[in-house]
N, C-alpha and C positions, 0 to 999 in steps of 0.2 A: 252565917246562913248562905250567903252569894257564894263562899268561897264552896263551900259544900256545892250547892246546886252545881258551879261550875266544874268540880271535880267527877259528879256523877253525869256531868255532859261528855265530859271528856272521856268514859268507861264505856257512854253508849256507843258515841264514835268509836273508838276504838275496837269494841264489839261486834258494831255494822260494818265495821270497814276489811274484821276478819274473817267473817262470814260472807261478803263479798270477796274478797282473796280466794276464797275457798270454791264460792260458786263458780271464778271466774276458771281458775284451774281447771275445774272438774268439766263443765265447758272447752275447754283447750283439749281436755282428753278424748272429750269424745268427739269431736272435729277428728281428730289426730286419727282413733279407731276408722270413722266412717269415708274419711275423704284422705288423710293423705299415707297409713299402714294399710298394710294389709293383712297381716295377722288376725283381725278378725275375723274377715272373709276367708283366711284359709280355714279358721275354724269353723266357722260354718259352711261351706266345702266341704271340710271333713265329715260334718255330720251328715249331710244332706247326698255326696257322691261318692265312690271308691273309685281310682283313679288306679287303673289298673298298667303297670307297664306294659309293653310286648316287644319282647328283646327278637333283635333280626337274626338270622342263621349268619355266622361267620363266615368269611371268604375261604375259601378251598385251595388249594394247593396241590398242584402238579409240576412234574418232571416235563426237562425237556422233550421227553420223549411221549409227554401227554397221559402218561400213568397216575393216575389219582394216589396223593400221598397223604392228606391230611382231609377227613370230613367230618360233618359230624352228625350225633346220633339224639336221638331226645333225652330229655336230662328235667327233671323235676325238682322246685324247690318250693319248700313247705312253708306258705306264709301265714302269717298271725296279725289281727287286730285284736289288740288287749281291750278292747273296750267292750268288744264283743263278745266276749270267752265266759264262761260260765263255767260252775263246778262241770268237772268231765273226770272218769276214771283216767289217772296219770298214769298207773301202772300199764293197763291197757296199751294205752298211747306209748309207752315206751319199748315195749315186747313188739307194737307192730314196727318202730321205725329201728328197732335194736339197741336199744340206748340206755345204760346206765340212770336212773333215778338221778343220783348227782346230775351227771353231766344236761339232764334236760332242767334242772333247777340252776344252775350255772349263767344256761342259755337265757332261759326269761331275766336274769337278776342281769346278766350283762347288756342284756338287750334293753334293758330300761335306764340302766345308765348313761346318762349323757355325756358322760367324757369319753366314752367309750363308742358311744356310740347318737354324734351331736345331731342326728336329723330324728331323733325318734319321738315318735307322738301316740298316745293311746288312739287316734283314730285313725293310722295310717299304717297300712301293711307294714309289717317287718319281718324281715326275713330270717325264720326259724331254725331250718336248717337246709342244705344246699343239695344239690348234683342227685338227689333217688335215682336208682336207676328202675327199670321197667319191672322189676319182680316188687321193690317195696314198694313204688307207686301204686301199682294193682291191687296188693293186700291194704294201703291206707285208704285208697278209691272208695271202696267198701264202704269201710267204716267211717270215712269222713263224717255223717253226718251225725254221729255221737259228740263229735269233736267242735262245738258252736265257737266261730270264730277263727278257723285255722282254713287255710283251701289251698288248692296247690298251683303255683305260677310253672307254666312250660318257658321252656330254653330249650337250648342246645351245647354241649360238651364234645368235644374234640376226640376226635379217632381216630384211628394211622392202619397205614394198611401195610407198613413194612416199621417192623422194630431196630429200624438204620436211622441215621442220620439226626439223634437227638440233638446234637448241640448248634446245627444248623435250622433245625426247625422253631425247636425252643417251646415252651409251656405257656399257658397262660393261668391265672390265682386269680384272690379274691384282690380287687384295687384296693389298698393301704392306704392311709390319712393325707402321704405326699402324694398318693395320685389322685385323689381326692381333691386336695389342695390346688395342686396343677391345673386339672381339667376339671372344667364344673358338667363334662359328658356324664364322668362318674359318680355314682352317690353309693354307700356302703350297699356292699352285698352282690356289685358288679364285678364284673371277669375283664383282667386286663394284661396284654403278653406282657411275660415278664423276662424275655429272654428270647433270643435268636430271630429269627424271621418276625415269628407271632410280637414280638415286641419294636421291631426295627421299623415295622409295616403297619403296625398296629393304627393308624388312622385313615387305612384302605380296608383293614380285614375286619374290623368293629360292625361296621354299619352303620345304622340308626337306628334308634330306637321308636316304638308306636308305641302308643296311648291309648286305650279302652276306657271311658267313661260310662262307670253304673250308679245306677238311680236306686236311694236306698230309702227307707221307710220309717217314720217315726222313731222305730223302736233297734234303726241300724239294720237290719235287713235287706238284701238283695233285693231287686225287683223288677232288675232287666238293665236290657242299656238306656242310657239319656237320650231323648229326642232320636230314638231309633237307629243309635250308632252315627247321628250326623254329624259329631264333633271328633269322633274317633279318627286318629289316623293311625295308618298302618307301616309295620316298621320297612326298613331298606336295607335289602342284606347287602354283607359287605363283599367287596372286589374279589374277585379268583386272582390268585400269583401263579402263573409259570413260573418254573425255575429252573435257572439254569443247569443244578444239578442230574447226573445221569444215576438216577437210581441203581440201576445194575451193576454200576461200576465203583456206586459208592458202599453197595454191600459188599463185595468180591475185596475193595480196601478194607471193611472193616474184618473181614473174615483173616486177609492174612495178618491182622493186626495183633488178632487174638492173643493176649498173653504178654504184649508187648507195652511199652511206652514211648508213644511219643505219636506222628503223623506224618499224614500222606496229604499232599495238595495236587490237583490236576488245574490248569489253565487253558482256556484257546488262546493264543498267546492276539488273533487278530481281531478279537472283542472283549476280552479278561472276562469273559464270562467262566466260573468257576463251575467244574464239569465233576470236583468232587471233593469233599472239605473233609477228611476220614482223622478226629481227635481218638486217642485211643490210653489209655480205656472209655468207651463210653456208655452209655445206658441207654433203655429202652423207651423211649418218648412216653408210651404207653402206661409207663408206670404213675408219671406226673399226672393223670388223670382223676379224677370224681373225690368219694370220700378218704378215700387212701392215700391223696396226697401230701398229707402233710405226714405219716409215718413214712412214705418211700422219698419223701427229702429228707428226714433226717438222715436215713440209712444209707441215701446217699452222700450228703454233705459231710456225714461220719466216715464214712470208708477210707482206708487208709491210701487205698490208689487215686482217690481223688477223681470222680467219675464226671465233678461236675465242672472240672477246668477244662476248657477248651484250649486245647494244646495246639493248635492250628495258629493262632494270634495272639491268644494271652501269653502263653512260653517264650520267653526268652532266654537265648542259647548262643556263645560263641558258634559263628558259622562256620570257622575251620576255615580248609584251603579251598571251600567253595566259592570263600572270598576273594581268591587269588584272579579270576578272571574280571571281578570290577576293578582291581589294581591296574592289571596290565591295561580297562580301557583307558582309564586315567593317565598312565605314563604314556600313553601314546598321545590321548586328545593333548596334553602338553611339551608333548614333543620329548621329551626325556630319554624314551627310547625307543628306536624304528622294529621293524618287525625282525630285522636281521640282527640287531643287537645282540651279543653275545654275553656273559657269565659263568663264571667260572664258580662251579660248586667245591668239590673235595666233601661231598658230606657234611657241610658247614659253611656259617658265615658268622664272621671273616672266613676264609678260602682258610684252610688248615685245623678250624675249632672253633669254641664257639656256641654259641646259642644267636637263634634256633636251630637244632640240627635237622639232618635232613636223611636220602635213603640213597643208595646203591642206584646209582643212572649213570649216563655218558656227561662228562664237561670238558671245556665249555659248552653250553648250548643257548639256542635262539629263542625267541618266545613261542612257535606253535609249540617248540620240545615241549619244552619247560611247562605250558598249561597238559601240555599231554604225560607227563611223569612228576606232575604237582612237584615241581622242585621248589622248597623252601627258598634254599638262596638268591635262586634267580628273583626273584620278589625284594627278598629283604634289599637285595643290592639296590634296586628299580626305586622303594622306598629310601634309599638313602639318598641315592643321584639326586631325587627332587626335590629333599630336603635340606639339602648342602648346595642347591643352585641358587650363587646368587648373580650369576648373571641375570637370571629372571623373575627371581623375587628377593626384594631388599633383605628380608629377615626369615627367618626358619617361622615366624607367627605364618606369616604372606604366608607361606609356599602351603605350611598346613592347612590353613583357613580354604586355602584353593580347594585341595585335597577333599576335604571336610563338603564344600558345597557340591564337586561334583560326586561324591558316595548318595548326597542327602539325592538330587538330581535324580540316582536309577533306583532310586526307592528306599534308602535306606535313613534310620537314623528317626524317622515320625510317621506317624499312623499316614498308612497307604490311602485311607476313606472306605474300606468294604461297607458294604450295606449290612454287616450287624456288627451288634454293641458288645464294647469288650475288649476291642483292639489293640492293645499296646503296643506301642511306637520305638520298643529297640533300643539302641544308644550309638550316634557315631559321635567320639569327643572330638571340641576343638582347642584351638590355641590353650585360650583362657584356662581350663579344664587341666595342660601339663602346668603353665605357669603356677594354679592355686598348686596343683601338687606338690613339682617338685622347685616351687618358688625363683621361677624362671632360670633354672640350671639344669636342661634338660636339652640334647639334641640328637637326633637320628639312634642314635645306639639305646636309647635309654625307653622307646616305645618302638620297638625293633617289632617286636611281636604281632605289631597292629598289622603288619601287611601280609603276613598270613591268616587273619580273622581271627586271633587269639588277645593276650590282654584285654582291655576296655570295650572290644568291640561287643555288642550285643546286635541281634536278629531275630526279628519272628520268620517262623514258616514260611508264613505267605509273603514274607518278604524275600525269601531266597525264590520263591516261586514266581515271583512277580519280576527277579532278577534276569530270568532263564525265560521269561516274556521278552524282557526288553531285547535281550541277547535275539533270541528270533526273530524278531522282529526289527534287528540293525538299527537300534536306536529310538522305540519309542514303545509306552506300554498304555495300557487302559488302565485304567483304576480297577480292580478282582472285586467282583459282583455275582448274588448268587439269585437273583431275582432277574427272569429275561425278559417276561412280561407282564403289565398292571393291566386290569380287564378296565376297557375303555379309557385308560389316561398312559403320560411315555413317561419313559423311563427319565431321570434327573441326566441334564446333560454332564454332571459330573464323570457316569461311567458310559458317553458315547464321545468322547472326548481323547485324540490321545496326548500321551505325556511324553516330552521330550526326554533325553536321558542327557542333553547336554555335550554328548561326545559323537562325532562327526561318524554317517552310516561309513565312512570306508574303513572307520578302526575296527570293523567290528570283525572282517575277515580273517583274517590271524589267529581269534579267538575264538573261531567258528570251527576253523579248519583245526587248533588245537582241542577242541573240547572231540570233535568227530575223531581223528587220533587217540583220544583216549577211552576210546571203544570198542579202535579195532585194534589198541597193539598196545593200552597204557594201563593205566588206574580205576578203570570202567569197564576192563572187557568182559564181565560179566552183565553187562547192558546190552552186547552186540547179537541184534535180530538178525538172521536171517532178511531179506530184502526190504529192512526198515536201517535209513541212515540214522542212526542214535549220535546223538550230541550228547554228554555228559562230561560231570566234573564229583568228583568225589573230597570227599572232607573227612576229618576223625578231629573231633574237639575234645581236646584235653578237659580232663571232667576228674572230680574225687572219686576215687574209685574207679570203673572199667570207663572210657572214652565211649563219647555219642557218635554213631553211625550215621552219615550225612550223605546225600546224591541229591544233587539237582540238576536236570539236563532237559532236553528237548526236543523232538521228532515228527516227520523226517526233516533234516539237515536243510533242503531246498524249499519245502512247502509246508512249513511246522503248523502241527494239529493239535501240537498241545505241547506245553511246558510243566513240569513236575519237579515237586521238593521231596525226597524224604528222611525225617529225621528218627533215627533209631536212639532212646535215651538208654544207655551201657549198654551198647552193641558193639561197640569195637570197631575195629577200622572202617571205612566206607564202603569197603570191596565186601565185608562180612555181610553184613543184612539189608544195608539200606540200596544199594545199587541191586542183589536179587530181584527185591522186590517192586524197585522202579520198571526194571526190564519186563516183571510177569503184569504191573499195572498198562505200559506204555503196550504192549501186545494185547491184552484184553480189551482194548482203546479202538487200538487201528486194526485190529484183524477179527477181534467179537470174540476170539477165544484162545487158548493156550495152547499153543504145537505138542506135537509127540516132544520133540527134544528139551523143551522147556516144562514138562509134567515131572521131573526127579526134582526141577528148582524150586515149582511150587510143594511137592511134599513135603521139602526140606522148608522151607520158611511156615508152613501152616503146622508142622510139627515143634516146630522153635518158640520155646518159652524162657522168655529174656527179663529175670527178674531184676531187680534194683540192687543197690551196691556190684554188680557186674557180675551176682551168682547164674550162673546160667545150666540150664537140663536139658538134654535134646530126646 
């Protein structure tokens, strides 16, 4: 009987002790609910306000010349609280917004899915569908009020006032989960650049966002704003960019571009502000815009010319003998060889055959010749001298390694810094780079090639252009920049900054006075203005199929107002398309328009369709 009673003690305790466990828990919870989540209180928030955003107008964009390039327009998105909706004709509702039955059934199932879509709450706006423009907003206006539970949030969507300069201005879309992730600015259903300016800039041109709190009723109903809008704030639109680009001059590049592949870069060589960034083929900004953008990215990303690579900085391209004039700065900053040095061509090197060959000139000759009738040998020989010197450097590694930092010095070989995203950084090899190759049995003859800008060399655009900066400017360049002014804040001193090239301003003479030579009597004199001093150098990089069309030069000669790349992809030698068309850029620049005697040059290049594999139709 004891042992009983005490086991039925033992059943009570144990009993009271788990119903205390239980209370003390459930206690712990709602502490937890009232004082330290907040989860509750959002839910009762949600019932009690609707928290409405208010997205700022975007920052605006202009040309140097103060022409409005990017604005924007009103833009309607359809929002929805599930909690509020009631039976409503669907069919209705879809005829007014144009939308397939599926596709609006899709909408609501995806929208309630939480992996899909992690902030969603039957009390909290969700966004239905985006960008209406001014015709469906007016017919839904109407009829809204069939519709319990749906109303419509204002915005603003982007506009262009010229269908130039897509891939420098760039797009903006809906923020993605990593940009979500990234920035806690974003929550599903915001607009965020995704490319070019609108994305480089994109924490000037956003703004801030304002907040609308409404006071809703029992039964979730409207009923005005809270305490008379005194909690409301209002949003902060975002920054206006000038930019350095010259609109007129960036359609006039892309006009002669038509048909073609490849780009045109203009630079002020005494700010690197970039005066016109012409990717070619490219597209119409305006297409990336409202409900239509997701079919004109496919159609673009599908096309087989490739409309959405930015050929300006993403391409990478042997530069050909445009490369020959950072060679000679380098043989000279190390003394190799003086401006009077001579070379003996024969059409080859070695002197009599050989690879690389070369073309019909006078030998021996000096170095202004030699930049002015692009002799192959005279280079290769300059590249050998310094690689075979070992009075001045212990091993052929030394002398390359030299070689290698002063290329990387006038820009070559890693990303310049432009102010948009996308950049690739080119390739100068070094030492290490022959030894893995050809397992340290490799000397002067064996990357012979490099000193013409052929083999392993690789170049973006704007890095031949940036080259033809430093060159005018006798040794020293800005970082290429296409943004000149942020409304109320300065520009990053990265591009008010200049950059040394490493090699002393008196070598640069030689190279000045030969690139001008080959305008008025060499390899460019289809560059030669009338009373504009043109500096240029011309290239033809060996390619599969027809050779890439290269010029990069600078003008005028004494007071340079701009430096220019252009790369023709199977255009053939540099004298065929890419030097015309430097000449008619470089005059539309400095004189506003195209002379009588240069109007036969322009119809020939605006009539010239230069297809791939080297097929070409005139």
């Amino acid at each position: 009987m004891n042992n009983s009673n005490l086991a039925g003690g033992t059943r009570r305790q144990i009993i009271i002790g788990f119903i205390c466990l239980i209370v003390f828990i459930y206690i712990l919870q709602l502490v937890n609910l009232q004082i330290f989540s907040d989860s509750y209180k959002i839910s009762a928030d949600n019932n009690a306000f609707l928290k409405k955003t208010l997205y700022p107008s975007r920052g605006l964009l202009y040309d140097r010349n103060d022409k409005l390039l990017v604005y924007n327009q009103p833009a309607y998105d359809v929002m929805v609280v599930m909690k509020e909706t009631s039976t409503f004709d669907t069919l209705e509702f879809c005829q007014i917004l144009n939308i397939p039955y599926p596709q609006f059934k899709k909408r609501l199932d995806d929208m309630k899915d939480r992996r899909l879509n992690p902030g969603y709450s039957p009390y909290t706006p969700q966004i239905f569908l985006t960008q209406l423009g001014n015709k469906e907003y007016g017919v839904l206006q109407e009829s809204l009020y069939k519709f319990y539970g749906f109303y419509i949030q204002n915005r603003t969507a982007r506009d262009y006032a010229f269908a130039n300069a897509g891939h420098v201005l760039g797009y903006i879309a809906e923020a993605d989960k990593r940009d979500i992730k990234q920035d806690e600015y974003y929550v599903q259903g915001d607009y965020v650049g995704k490319s070019g300016i609108e994305r480089s800039y994109e924490q000037y041109l956003r703004g801030k966002k304002g907040v609308e709190i409404l006071l809703r009723d029992a039964h979730g109903r409207i009923k005005g704003k809270y305490e008379d809008g005194l909690y409301d704030q209002a949003p902060a639109s975002g920054k206006n960019l000038k930019l350095s680009i010259d609109m007129d001059l960036q359609a006039y590049g892309e006009e002669l571009m038509r048909n073609k592949t490849g780009s045109i870069i203009i630079i002020e060589p005494s700010t690197g502000e970039v005066l016109c960034m012409v990717a070619s083929p490219t597209y119409d900004p305006s297409l990336l815009v409202g409900r239509k953008f997701g079919d004109n990215y496919k159609l673009l990303l599908n096309h087989p010319n490739k409309p959405l690579i930015d050929r300006t900085m993403n391409a990478r391209y042997p530069p050909g003998s445009t490369f020959k004039v950072a060679q000679g700065l380098v043989f000279l900053e190390e003394g190799i060889i003086e401006p009077s040095t001579h070379y003996t061509c024969n059409m080859g090197f070695p002197a009599g055959g050989g690879r690389p060959k070369c073309h019909p000139h006078a030998s021996p000759l000096a170095l202004v010749a030699a930049v002015a009738t692009s002799c192959n040998a005279y280079f290769c020989w300059g590249m050998k001298a310094m690689l075979e010197n070992r009075k001045k450097y212990s091993t052929i590694d030394e002398a390359f390694d030299r070689w290698k930092d002063l290329m990387v010095l006038q820009g070559f070989g890693y990303k310049l810094g432009i102010d948009l995203p996308g950049e690739k950084r080119g390739f100068i090899p070094n030492s290490q780079s022959y030894n893995n190759m050809y397992k340290h049995r490799w000397n002067a003859h064996t990357v012979i090639s490099i000193s013409i800008g052929q083999g392993e060399i690789l170049s973006t655009p704007i890095q031949l252009c940036n080259l033809a900066a430093g060159i005018a400017n006798r040794g020293h360049y800005y970082v290429p920049h296409v943004v000149k002014e942020i409304q109320d804040n300065d520009l990053d001193t990265l591009y008010t900054r200049p950059h040394y090239t490493g090699i002393s301003s008196r070598h640069y003479d030689p190279i000045v006075e030969g690139m001008h030579r080959a305008v008025t009597g060499g390899t460019c004199r289809a560059a030669n203005i009338p009373d504009i001093a043109v500096c240029g150098k011309t290239g033809t990089a060996e390619n599969i199929g027809k050779d890439h069309s290269i010029f990069m030069g600078f003008a005028p000669m004494d007071d340079p107002k701009l430096a220019i790349s252009v790369y023709i992809e199977n255009g053939g030698f540099g004298a065929t398309y890419a030097v015309p068309i430097g000449r008619l850029m470089i005059e539309k620049y400095l004189n506003g328009k195209i002379s009588e005697s240069s109007q036969w040059v322009e119809e020939r290049i605006r009539s010239a369709i230069i297809l791939p594999y080297g097929i070409q139709t005139n």
